[in-house]
N, C-alpha and C positions, 0 to 999 in steps of 0.2 A: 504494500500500500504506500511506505514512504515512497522507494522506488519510481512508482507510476507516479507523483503528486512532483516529485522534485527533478521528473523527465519532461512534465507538463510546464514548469518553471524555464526552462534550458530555454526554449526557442522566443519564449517573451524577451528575454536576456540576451539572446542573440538582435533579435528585432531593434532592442534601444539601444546595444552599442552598435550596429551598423547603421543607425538613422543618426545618433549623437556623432560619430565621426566616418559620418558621408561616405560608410563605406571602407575606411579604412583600415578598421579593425573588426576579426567576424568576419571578411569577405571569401573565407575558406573552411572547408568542415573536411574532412582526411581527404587532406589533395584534392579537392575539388574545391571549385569556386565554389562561391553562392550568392541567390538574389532572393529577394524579398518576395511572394506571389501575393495580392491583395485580390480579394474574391469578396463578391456578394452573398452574404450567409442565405441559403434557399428558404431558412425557414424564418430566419430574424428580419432579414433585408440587411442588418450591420455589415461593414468591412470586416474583417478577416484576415490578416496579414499571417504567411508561413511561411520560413525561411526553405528553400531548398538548393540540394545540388543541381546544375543544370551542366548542358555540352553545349554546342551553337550548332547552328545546320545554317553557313550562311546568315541571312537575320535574323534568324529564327533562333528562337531560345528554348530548348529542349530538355522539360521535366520529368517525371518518372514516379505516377504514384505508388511506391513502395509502401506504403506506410511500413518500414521499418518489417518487413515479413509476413507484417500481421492478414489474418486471413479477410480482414475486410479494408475498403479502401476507406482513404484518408478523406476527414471532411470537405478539405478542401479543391478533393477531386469531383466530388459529389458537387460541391457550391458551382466549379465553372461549368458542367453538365448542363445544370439549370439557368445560369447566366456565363458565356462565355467571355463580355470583354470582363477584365482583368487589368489591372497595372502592375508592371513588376519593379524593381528598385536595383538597379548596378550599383556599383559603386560611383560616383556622383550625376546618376540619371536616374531619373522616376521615367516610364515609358510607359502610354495605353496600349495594350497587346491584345489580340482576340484569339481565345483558345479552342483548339482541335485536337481531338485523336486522334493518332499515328495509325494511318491504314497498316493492315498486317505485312506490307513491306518494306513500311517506313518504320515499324515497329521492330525487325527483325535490324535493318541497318543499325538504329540509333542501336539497339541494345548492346547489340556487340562493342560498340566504340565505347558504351557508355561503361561496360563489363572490361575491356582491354584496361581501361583508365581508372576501373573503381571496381578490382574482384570482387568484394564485399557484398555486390550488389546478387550479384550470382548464389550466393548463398542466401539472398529473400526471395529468389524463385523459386529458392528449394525448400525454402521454408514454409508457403503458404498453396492452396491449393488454387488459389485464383488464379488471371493471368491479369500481369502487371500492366497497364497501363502505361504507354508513353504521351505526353502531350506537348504541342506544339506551339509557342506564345509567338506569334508574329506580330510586329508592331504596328499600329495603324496610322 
């Protein structure tokens, strides 16, 4: 129970020190970059900000709902489902992005490059019996 409550803490903490220094600290989690995703809560209407790892395709900014192995997806995959634009956070950009799911070819490329660069990730496929989600944040 502490575990889950002070796992829930981590990414809030993440959020304020990469908005307090624009990015410049917090803009990495195990060798990977990362950006801020801000989504339309489906059931609140509130913003929602979630730090994640991404790759780029070109403009495109390439997420990965893992939720961490777990067997359901993450809120914030469910939020751009139901509303897709999104704003995501670089390090000193805010951008409006409108988000997409990676057809099953775009899904097999990204993963591989995403698994070369982040094994870690390959062991939440094997972890969960769903199949992960890639998505696509292009900027508008």
């Amino acid at each position: 129970m502490v575990f889950k409550w002070l796992s829930g803490l981590f990414p809030r903490f993440q959020v304020i020190v990469f908005r307090l220094t624009t990015g410049r600290a917090i803009a990495a989690m195990r060798g990977m970059p990362i950006l801020l995703l801000t989504t339309v809560g489906r059931k609140t209407g509130k913003q929602r900000t979630t730090p994640l790892v991404y790759i780029r395709d070109g403009e495109k900014y390439v997420v990965t709902a893992s939720n961490n192995g777990r067997d359901t997806d993450p809120a914030w995959y469910r939020n751009l489902l139901a509303n897709p634009d999104v704003a995501i956070e670089i390090p000193g950009q805010r951008i409006r992005a409108r988000a997409a799911v990676a057809s099953p070819a775009e899904h097999e490329k990204f993963w591989a490059n995403l698994v070369a660069r982040a094994p870690f990730f390959e062991g939440y496929r094997k972890g969960t019996s769903r199949a992960i989600p890639m998505v696509l944040l292009a900027p508008r």
